[in-house]
Biopython code that builds the backbone (N, CA, C, O; Angstrom):
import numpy as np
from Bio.PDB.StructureBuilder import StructureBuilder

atoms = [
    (1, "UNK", "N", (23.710, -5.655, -37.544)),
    (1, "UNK", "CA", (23.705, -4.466, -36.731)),
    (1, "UNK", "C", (25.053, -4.280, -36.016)),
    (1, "UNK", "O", (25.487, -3.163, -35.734)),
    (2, "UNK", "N", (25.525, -5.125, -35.809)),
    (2, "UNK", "CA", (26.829, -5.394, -34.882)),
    (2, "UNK", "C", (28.092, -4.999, -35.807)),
    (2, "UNK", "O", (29.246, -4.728, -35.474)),
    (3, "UNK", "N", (27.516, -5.054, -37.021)),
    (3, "UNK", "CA", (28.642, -4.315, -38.356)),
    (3, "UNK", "C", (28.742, -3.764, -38.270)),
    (3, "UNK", "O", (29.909, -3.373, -38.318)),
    (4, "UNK", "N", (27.459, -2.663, -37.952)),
    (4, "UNK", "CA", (27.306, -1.300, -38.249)),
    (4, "UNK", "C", (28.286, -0.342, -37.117)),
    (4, "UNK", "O", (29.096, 0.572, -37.274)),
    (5, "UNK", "N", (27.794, -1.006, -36.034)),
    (5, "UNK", "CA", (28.388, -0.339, -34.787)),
    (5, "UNK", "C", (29.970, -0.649, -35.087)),
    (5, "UNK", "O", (30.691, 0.325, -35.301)),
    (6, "UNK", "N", (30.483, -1.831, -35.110)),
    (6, "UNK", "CA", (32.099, -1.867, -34.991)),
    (6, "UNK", "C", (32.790, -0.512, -36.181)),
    (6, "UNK", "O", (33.641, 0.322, -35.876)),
    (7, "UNK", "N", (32.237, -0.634, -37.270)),
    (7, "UNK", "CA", (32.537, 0.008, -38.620)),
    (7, "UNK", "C", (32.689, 1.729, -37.715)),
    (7, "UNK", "O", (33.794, 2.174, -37.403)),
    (8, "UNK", "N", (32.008, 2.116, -37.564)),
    (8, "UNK", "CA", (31.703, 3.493, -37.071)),
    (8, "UNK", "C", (32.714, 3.967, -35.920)),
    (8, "UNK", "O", (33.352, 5.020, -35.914)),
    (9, "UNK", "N", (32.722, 2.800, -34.796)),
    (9, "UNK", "CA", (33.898, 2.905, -33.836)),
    (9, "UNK", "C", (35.407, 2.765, -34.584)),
    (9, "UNK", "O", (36.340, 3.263, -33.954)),
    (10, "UNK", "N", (35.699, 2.169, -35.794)),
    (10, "UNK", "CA", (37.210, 2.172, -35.993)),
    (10, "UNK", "C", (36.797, 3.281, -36.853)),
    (10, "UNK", "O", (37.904, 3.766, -37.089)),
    (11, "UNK", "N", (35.929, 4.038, -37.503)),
    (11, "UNK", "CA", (36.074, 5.120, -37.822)),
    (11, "UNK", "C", (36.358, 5.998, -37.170)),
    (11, "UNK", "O", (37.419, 6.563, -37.439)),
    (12, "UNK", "N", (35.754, 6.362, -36.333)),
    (12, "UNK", "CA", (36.002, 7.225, -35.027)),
    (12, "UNK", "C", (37.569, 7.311, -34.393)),
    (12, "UNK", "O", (38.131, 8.351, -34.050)),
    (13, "UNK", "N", (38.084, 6.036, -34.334)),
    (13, "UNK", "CA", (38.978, 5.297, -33.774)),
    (13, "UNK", "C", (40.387, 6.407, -34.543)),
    (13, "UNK", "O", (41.154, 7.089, -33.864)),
    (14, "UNK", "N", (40.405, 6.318, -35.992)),
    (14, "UNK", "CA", (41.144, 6.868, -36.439)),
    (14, "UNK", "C", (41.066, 7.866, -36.692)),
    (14, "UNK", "O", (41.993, 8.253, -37.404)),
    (15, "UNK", "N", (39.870, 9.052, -36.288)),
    (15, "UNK", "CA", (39.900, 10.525, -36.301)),
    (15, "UNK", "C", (40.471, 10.665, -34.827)),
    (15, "UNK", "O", (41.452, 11.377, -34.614)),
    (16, "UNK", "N", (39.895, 10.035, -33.919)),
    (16, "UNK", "CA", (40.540, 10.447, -32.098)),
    (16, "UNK", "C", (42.733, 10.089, -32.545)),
    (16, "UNK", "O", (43.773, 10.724, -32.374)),
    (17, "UNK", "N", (42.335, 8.714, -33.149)),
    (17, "UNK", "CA", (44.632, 8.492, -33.043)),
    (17, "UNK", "C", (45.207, 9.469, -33.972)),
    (17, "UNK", "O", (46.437, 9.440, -34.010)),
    (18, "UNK", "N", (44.573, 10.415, -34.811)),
    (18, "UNK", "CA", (44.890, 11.698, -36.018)),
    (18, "UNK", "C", (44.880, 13.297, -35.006)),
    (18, "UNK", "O", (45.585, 14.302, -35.105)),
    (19, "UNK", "N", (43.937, 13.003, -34.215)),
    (19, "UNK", "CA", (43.932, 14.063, -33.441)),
    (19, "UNK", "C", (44.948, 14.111, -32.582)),
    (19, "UNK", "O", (45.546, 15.181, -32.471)),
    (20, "UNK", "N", (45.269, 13.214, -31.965)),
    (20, "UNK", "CA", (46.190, 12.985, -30.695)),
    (20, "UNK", "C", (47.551, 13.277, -31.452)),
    (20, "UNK", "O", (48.456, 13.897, -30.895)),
    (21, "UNK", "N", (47.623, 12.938, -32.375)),
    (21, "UNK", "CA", (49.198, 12.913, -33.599)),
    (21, "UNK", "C", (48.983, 14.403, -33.465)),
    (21, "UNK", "O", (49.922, 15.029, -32.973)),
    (22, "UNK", "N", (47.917, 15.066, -33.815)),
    (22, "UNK", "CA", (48.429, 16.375, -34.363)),
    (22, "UNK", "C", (48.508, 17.207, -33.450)),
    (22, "UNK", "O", (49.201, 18.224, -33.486)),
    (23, "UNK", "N", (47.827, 16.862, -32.575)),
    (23, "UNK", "CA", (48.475, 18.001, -30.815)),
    (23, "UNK", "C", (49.606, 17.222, -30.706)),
    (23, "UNK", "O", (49.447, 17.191, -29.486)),
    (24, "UNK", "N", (50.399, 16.699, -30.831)),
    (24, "UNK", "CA", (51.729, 16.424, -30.389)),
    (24, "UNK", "C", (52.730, 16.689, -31.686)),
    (24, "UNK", "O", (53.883, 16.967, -31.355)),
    (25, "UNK", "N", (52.551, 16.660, -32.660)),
    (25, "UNK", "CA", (53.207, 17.167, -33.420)),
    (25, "UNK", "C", (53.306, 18.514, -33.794)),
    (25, "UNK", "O", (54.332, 19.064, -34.194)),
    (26, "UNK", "N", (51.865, 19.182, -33.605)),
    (26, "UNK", "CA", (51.508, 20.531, -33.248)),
    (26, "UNK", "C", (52.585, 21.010, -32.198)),
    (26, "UNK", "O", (53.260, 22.013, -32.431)),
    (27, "UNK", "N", (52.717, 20.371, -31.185)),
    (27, "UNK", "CA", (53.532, 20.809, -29.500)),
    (27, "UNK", "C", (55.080, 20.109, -29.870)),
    (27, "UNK", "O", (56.047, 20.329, -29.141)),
    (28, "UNK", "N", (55.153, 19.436, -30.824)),
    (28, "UNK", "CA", (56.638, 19.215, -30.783)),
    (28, "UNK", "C", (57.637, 20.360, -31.696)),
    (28, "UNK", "O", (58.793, 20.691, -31.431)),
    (29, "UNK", "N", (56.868, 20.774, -32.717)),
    (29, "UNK", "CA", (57.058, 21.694, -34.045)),
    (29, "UNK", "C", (57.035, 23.393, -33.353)),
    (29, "UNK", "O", (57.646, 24.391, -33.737)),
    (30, "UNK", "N", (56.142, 23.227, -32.286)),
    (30, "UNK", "CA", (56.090, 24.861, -32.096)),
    (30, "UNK", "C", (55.054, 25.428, -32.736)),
    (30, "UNK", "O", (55.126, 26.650, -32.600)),
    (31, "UNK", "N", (53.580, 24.907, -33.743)),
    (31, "UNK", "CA", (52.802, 25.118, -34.202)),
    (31, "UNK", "C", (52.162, 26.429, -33.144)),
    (31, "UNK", "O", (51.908, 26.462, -31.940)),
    (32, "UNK", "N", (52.088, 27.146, -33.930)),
    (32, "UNK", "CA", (50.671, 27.951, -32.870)),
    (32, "UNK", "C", (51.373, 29.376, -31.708)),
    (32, "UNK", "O", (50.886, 30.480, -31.463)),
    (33, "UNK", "N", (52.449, 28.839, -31.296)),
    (33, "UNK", "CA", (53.157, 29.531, -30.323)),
    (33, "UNK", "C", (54.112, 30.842, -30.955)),
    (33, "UNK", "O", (54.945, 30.901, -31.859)),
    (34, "UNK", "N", (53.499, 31.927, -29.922)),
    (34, "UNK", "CA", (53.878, 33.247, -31.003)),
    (34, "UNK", "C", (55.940, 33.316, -30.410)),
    (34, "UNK", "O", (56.441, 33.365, -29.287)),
    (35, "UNK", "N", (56.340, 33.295, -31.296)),
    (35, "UNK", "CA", (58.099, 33.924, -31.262)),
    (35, "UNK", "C", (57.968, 34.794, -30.270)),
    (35, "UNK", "O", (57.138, 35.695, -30.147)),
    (36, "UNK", "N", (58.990, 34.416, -29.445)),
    (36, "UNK", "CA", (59.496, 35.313, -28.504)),
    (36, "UNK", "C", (60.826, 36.004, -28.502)),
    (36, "UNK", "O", (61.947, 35.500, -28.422)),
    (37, "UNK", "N", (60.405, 37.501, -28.625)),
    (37, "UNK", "CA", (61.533, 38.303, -29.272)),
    (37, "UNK", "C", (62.713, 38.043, -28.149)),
    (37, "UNK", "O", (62.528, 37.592, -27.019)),
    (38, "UNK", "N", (63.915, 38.419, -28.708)),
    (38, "UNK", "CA", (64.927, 39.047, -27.751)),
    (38, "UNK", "C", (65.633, 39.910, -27.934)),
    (38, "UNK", "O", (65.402, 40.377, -29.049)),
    (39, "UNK", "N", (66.579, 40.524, -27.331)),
    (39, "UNK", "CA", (67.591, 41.837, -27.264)),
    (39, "UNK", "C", (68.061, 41.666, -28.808)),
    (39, "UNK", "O", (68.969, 40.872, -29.057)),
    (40, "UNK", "N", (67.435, 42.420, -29.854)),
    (40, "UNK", "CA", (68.581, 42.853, -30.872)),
    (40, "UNK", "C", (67.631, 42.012, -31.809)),
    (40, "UNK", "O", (67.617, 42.468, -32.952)),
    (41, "UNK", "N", (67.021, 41.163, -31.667)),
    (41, "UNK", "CA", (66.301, 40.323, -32.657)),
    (41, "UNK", "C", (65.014, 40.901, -33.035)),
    (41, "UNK", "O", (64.593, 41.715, -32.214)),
    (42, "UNK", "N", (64.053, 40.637, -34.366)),
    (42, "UNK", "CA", (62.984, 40.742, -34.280)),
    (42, "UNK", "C", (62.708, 39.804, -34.983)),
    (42, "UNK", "O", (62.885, 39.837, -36.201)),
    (43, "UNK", "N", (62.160, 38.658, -34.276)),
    (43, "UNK", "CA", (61.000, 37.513, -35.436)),
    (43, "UNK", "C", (60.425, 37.912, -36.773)),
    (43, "UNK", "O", (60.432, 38.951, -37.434)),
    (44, "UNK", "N", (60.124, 37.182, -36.864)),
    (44, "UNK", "CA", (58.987, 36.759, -37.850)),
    (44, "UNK", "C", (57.496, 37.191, -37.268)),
    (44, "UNK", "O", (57.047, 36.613, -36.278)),
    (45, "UNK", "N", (56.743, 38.257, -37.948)),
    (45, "UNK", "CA", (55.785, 38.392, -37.941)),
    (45, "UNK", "C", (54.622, 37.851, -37.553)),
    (45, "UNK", "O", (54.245, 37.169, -38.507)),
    (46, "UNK", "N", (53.568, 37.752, -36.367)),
    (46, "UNK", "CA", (52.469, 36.608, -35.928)),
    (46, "UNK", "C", (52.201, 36.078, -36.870)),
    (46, "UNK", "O", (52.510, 36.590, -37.946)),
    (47, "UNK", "N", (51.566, 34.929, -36.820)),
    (47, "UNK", "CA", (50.847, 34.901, -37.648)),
    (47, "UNK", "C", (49.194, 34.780, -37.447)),
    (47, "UNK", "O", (48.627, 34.480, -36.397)),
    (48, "UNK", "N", (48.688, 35.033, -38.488)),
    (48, "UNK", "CA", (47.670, 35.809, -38.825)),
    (48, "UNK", "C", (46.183, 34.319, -37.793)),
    (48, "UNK", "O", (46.644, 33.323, -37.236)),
    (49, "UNK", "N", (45.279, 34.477, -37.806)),
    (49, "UNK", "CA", (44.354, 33.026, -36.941)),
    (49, "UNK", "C", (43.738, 32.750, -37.849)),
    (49, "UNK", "O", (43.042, 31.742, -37.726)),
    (50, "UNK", "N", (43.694, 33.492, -39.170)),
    (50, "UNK", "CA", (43.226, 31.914, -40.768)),
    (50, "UNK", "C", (44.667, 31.981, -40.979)),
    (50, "UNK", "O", (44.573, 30.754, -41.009)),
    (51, "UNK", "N", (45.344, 32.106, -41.074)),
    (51, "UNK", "CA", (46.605, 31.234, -41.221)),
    (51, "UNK", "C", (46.418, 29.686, -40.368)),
    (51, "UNK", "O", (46.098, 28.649, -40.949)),
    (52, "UNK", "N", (46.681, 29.783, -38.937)),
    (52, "UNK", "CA", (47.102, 29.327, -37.619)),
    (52, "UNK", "C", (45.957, 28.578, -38.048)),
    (52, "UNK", "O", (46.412, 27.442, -37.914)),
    (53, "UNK", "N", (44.496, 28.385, -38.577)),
    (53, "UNK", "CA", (43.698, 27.246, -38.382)),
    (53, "UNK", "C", (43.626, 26.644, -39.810)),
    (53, "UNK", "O", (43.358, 25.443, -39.840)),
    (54, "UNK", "N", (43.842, 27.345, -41.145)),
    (54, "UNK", "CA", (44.814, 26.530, -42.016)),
    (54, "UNK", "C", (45.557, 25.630, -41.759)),
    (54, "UNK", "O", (45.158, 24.512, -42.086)),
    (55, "UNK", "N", (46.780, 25.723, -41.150)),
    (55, "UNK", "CA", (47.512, 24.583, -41.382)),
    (55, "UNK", "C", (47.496, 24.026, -40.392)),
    (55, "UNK", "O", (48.278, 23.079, -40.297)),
    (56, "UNK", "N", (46.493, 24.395, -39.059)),
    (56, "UNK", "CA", (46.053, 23.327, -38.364)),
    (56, "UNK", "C", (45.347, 22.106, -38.990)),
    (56, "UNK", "O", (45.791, 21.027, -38.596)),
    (57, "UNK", "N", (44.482, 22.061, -39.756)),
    (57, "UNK", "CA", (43.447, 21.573, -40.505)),
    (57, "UNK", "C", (44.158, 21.206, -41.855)),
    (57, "UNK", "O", (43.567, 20.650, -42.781)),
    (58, "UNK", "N", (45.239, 21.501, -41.877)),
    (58, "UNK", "CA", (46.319, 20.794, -43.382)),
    (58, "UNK", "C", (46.760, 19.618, -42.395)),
    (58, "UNK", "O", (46.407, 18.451, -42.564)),
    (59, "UNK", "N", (47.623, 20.081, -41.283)),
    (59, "UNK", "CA", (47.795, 18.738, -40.447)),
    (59, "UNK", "C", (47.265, 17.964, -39.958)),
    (59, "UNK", "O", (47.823, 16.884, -39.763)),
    (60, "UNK", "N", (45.659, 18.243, -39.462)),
    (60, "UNK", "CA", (44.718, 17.495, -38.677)),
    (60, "UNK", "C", (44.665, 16.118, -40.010)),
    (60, "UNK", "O", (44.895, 14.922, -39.829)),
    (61, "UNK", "N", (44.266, 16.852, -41.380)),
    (61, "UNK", "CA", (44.134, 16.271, -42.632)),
    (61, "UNK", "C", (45.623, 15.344, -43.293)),
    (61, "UNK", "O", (45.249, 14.434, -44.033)),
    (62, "UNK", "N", (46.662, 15.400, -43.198)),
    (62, "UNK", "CA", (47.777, 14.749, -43.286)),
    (62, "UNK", "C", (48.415, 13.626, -42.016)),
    (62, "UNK", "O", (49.405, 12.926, -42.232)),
    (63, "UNK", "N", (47.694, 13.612, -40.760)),
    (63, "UNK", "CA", (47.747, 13.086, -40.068)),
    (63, "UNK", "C", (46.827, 11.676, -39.878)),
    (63, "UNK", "O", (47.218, 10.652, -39.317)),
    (64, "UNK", "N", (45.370, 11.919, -40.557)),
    (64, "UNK", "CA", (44.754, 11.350, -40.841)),
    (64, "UNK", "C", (44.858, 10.504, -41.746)),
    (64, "UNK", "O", (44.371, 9.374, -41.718)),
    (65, "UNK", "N", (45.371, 10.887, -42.442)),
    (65, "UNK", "CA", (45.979, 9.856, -44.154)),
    (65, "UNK", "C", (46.935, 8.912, -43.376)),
    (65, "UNK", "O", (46.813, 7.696, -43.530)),
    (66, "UNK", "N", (47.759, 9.355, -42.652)),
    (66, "UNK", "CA", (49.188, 8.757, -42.075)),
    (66, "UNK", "C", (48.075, 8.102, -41.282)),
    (66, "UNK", "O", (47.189, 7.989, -42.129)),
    (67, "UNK", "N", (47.707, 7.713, -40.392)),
    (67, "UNK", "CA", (46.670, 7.157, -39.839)),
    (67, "UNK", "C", (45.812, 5.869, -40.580)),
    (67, "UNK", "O", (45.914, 4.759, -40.059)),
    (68, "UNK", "N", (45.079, 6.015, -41.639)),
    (68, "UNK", "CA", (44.200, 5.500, -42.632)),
    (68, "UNK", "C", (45.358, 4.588, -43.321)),
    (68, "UNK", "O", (45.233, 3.411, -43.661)),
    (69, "UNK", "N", (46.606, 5.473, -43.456)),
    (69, "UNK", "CA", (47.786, 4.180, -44.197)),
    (69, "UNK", "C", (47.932, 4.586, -45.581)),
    (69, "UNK", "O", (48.625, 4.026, -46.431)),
    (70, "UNK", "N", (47.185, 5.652, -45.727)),
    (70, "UNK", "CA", (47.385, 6.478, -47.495)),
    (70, "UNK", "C", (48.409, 6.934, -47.904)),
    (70, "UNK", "O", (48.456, 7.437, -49.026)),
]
sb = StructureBuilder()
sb.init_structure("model")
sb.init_model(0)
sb.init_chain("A")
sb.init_seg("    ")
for serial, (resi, resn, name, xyz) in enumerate(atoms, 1):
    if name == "N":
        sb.init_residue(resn, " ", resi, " ")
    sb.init_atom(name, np.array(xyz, "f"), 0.0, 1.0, " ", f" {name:<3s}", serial, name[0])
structure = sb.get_structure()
């Protein structure tokens, strides 16, 4: 029984240290945060919120591998 429980916590273990990676890599990259125009410039187009939770969820998922050691 005592298997069962440890097994489940380092599972867990490495979805919470995948999550934490990807809000900070999310916040280091600029993920998510709309362009802020200036005098004479015009960005790049919003992007769209199935975009924005796409490649949230490409990274949540690539973070996890990096995590797991894949």
């Amino acid at each position: 029984m005592e298997t069962l429980n440890g097994a489940s916590l380092g599972a867990r273990r490495n979805e919470d240290i995948a999550l934490d990676l990807m809000k900070f890599v999310a916040g280091a990259a600029g993920v998510g945060k709309p362009a802020v125009p200036s005098t004479g410039f015009t960005g790049p187009a919003a992007i769209k919120t199935d975009e924005h939770v796409n490649q949230l969820l490409e990274l949540y998922g690539r973070c996890l591998k990096a995590v797991q050691g894949q």
